[in-house]
C-alpha positions as CSV (number, residue, x, y, z in Angstrom):
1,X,-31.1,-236.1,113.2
2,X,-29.1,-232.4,113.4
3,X,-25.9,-232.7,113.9
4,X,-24.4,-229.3,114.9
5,X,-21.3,-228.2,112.6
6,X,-18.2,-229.2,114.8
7,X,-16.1,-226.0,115.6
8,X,-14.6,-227.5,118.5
9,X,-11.1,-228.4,116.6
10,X,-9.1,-225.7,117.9
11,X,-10.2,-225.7,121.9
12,X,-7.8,-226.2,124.0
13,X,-4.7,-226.2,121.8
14,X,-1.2,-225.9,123.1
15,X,0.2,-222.7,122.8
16,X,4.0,-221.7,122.6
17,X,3.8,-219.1,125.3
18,X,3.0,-220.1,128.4
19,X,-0.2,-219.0,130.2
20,X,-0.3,-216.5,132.2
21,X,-4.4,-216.9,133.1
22,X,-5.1,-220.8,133.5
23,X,-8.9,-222.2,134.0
24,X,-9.1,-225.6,134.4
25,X,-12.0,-228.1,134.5
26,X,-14.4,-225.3,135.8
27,X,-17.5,-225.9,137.2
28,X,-20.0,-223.0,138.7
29,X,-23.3,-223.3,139.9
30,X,-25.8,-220.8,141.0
31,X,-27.8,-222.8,143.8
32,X,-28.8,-225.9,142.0
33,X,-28.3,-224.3,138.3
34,X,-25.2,-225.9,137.0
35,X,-23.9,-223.2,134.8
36,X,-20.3,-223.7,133.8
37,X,-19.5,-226.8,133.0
38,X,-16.0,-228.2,132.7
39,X,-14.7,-225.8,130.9
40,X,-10.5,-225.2,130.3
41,X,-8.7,-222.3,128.4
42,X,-5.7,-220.0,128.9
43,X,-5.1,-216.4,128.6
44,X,-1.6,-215.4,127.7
45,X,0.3,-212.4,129.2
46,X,-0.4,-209.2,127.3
47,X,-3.4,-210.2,125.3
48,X,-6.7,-209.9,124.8
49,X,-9.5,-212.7,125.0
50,X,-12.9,-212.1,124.0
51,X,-15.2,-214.6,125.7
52,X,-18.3,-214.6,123.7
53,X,-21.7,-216.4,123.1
54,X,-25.2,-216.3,123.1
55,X,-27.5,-214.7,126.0
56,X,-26.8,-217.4,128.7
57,X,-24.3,-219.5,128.0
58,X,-22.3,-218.1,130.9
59,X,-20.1,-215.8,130.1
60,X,-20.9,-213.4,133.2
61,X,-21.0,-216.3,135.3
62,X,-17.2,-217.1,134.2
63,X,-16.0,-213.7,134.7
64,X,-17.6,-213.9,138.2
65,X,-16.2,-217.1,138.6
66,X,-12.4,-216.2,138.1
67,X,-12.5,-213.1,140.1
68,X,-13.9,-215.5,142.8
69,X,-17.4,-213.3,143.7
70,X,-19.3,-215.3,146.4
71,X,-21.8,-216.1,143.7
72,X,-21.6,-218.3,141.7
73,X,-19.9,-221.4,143.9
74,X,-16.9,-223.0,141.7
75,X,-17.7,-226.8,142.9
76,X,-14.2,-228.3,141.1
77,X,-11.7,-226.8,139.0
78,X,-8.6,-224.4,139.1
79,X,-7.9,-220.7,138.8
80,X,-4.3,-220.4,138.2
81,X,-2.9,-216.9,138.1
82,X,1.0,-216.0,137.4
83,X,1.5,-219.2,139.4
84,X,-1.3,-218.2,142.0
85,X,-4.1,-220.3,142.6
86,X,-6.9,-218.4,142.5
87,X,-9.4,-221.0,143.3
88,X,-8.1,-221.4,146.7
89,X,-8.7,-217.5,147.3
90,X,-12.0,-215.7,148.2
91,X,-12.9,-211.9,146.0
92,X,-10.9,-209.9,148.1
93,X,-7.9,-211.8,147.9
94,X,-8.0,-212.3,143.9
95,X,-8.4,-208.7,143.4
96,X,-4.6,-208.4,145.7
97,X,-3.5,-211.0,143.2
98,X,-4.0,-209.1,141.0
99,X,-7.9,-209.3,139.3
100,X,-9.4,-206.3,138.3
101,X,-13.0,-207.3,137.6
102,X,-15.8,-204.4,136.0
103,X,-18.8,-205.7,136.5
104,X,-22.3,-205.0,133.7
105,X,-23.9,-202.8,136.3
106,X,-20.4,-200.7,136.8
107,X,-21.3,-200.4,140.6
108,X,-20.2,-196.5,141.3
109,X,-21.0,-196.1,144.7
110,X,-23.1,-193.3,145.4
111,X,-22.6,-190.5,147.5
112,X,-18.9,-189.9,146.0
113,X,-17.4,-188.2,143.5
114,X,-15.7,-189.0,140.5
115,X,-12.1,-188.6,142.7
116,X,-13.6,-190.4,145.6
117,X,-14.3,-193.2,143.9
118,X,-10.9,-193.6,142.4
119,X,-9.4,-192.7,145.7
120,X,-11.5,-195.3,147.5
121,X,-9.9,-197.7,145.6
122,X,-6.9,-196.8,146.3
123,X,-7.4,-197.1,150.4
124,X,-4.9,-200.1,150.5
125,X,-2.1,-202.0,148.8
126,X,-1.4,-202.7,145.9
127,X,-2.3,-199.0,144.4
128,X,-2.4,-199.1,140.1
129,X,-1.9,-195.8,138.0
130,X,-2.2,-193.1,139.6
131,X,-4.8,-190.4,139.9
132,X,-3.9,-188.1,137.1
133,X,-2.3,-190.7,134.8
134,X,-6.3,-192.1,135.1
135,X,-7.3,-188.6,134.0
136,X,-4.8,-188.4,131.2
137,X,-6.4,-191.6,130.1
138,X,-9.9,-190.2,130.4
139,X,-10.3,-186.6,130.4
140,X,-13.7,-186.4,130.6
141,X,-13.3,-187.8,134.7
142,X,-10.5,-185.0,135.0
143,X,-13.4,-182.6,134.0
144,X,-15.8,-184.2,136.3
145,X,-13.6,-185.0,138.9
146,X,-15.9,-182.9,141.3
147,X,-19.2,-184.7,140.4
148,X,-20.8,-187.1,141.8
149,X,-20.2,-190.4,140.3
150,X,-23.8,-191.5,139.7
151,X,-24.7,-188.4,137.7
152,X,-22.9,-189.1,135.2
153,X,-23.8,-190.1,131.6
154,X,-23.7,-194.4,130.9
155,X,-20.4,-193.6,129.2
156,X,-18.4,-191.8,131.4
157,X,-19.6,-194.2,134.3
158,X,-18.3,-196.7,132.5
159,X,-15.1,-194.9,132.0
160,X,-15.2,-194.6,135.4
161,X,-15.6,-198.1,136.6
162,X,-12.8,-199.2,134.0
163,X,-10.2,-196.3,135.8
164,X,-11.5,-197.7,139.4
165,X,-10.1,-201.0,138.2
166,X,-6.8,-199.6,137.3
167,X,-6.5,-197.8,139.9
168,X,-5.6,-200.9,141.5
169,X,-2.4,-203.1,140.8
170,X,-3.8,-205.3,138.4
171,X,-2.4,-208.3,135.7
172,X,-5.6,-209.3,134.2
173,X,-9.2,-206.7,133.5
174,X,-12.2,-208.8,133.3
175,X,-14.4,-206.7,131.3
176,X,-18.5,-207.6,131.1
177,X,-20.1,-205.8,128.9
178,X,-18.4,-202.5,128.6
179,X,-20.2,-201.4,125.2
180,X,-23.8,-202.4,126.6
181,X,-26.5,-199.0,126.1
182,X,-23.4,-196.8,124.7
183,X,-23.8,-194.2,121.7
184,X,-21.2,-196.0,119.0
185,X,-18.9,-192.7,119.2
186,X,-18.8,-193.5,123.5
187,X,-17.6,-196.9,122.2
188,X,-15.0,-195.8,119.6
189,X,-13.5,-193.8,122.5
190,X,-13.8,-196.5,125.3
191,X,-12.1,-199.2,122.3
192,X,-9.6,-196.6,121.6
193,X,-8.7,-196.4,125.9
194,X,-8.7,-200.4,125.7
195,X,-6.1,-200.4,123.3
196,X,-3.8,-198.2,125.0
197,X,-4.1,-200.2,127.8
198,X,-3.6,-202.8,125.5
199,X,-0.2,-200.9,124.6
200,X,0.5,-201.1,128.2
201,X,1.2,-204.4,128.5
202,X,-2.4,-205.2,130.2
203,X,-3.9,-208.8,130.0
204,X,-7.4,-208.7,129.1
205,X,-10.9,-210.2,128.7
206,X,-14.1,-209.1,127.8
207,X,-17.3,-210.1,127.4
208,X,-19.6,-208.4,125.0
209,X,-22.7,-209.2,123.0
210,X,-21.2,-206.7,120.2
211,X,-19.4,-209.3,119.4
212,X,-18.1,-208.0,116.2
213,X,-16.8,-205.1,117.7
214,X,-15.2,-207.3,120.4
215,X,-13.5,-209.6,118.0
216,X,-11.8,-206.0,115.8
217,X,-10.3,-205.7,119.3
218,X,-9.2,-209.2,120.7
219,X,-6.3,-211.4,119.5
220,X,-8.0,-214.6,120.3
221,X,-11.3,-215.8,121.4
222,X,-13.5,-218.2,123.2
223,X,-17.1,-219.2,122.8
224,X,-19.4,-221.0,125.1
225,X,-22.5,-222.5,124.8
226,X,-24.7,-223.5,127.5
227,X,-21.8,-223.4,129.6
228,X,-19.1,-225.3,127.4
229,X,-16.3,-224.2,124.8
230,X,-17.5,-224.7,121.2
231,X,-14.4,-222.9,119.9
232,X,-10.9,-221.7,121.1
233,X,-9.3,-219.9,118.7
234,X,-7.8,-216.9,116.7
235,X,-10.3,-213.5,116.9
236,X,-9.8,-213.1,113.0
237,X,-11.0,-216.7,112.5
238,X,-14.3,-215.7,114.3
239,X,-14.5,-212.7,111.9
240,X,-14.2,-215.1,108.7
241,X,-16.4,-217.9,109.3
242,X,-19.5,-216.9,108.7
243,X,-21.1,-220.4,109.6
244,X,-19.6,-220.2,113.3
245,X,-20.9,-216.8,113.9
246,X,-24.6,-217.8,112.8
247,X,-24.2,-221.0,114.9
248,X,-22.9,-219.3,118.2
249,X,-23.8,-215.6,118.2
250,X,-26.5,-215.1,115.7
251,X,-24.3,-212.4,114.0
């Protein structure tokens, strides 16, 4: 019989700070799919958490799950959030608690421009950074500012989408996918951004099948397979253990 390599050790370990992003016992289902299943971890304020795994094992589905998207339907568990329960909240409400999610297909609306779209999402309380600190971050919008937000290139929609979120007064970016179809020097710049937010005192997570470039960038890490943790751990112990890599994300 196969017996799969145990990596599981570190899931779930206590941690000296306290969370600041709390999933507990999680279940999601798409219809009758049962997608996430059980699974627990915490984010802590100011950090970075790359959630990572093969095609399918439901990363999206958690990232949709915690910013509380009417699909998929969280069955049982808790969302906990700076001592808010986000489980008990439809989308709308979790994003004024402060969830900024940026979803794979980036979602510009069309029609609007580049400022539009940022000052759409600034139509009610609570408003993020404003217009022209989002420029400072990514010049390239403050050049475009004018343009209509579907014409421009994969990149600098994506820079878009990620300025939309911040636009907004969020804790926690919930990131799927933000490297997916990019030329590697668009990446380098889009890292570069997440860092400064980083700087900022921002709580992240993001979802990315680059997963090496993911784990350069996060401090710790999570992996799921067919919807359950295999490993909670350190980002740099993903990076140097070959075995867990080939197991989980055929890398």
């Amino acid at each position: 019989m196969n017996v799969r390599p145990d990596f599981s050790k570190n899931a779930n370990q206590a941690e000296t700070a306290p969370a600041f992003l709390s999933v507990w016992d999680m279940h999601s289902y798409y219809g009758e799919s049962y997608i996430v299943q059980g699974i627990s971890f915490n984010v802590h304020e100011g950090e970075i958490l790359a959630l990572l795994g093969r095609n399918g094992a439901g990363k999206t589905t958690t990232l949709r799950s915690i910013a509380r998207m009417d699909d998929p339907q969280v069955n049982h568990g808790e969302i906990w959030l700076d001592h808010q329960p986000l489980h008990l909240m439809k989308s709308h409400q979790a994003s004024m608690a402060g969830l900024g999610l940026v979803p794979e297909d980036r979602c510009i609306i069309p029609g609007l421009t580049v400022e539009e779209n940022l000052k759409l999402a600034q139509i009610a309380e609570p408003i993020g950074w404003s217009i022209e600190r989002l420029y400072d971050l990514f010049p390239r919008l403050g050049e475009r500012r004018m343009q209509e937000g579907v014409t421009l290139s994969g990149g600098e929609q994506q820079m878009l989408a990620i300025a939309r979120a911040l636009a907004r007064d969020i804790k926690v970016l919930l990131l799927d996918e933000p490297y997916e179809g990019l030329a590697p020097v668009i990446v380098d710049e889009i890292e570069k951004t997440l860092r400064h937010i980083k700087e900022q005192g921002m709580t992240t997570i993001i979802v990315e099948q680059n997963a090496v470039r993911a784990l350069q960038l996060a401090d710790r890490a999570v992996i799921l397979d067919t919807g359950s943790i295999v490993f909670d751990g350190s980002a740099a112990e993903v990076l140097e253990n070959e075995a867990l890599r080939a197991e989980y994300l055929a890398i």
